[in-house]
C-alpha positions in Angstrom: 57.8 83.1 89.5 61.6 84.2 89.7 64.1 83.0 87.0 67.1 82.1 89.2 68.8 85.6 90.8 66.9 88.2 88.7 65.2 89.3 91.5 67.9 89.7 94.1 69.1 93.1 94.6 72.6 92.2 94.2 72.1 90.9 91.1 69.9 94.1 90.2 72.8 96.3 91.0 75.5 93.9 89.0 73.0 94.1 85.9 73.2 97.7 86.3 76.3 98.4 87.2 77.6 96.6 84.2 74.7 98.4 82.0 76.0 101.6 83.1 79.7 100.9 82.3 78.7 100.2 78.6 76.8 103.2 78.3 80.4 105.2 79.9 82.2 103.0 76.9 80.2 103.6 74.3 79.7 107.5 75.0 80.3 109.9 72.4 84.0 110.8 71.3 84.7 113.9 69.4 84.5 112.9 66.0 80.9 111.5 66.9 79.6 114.5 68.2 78.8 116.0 64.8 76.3 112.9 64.1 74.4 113.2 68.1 74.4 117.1 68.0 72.2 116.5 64.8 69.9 114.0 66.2 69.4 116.1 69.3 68.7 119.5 66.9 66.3 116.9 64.6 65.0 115.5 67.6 63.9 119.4 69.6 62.3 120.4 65.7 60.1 117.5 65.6 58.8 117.4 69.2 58.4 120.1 71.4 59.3 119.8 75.3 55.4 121.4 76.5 54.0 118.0 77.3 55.5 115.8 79.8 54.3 112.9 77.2 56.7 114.0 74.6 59.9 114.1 76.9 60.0 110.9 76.6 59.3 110.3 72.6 61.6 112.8 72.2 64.6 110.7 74.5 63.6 107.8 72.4 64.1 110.1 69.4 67.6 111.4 70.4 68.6 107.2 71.0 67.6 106.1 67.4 68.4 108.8 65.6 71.7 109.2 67.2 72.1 104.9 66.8 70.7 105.4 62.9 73.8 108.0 62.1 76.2 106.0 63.6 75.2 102.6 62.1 74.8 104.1 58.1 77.1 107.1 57.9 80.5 106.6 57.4 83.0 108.2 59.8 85.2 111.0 58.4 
């Protein structure tokens, strides 16, 4: 069953397009960096890249650890 134009390919590309933009807005600035090169250090400790399985825990990892720095520390 299709719910109105989510399955035209146009559409597709819109959603994405505009997905893609917010991920370019939101990107990491300088002063951020400090809080996403931690998550990624955190993230490399805690799961190794030897299983193809854990490359994806571990981009998962880098998104809310990254997201949990952001929302509860404050900024400098």
């Amino acid at each position: 069953m299709r719910i109105g134009f989510a399955g035209r390919p146009w559409f597709r590309r819109v959603v994405f397009g505009w997905v893609g933009a917010l991920v370019l807005a939101g990107s990491p600035a300088v002063a951020r960096a400090d809080c996403l090169n931690e998550a990624i250090e955190s993230c490399n400790a805690d799961f190794s890249s030897l299983s193809d399985r854990l490359t994806g825990i571990r981009g998962w990892c880098y998104i809310i650890r990254w997201s949990w720095c952001e929302a509860f520390d404050p900024e400098p």
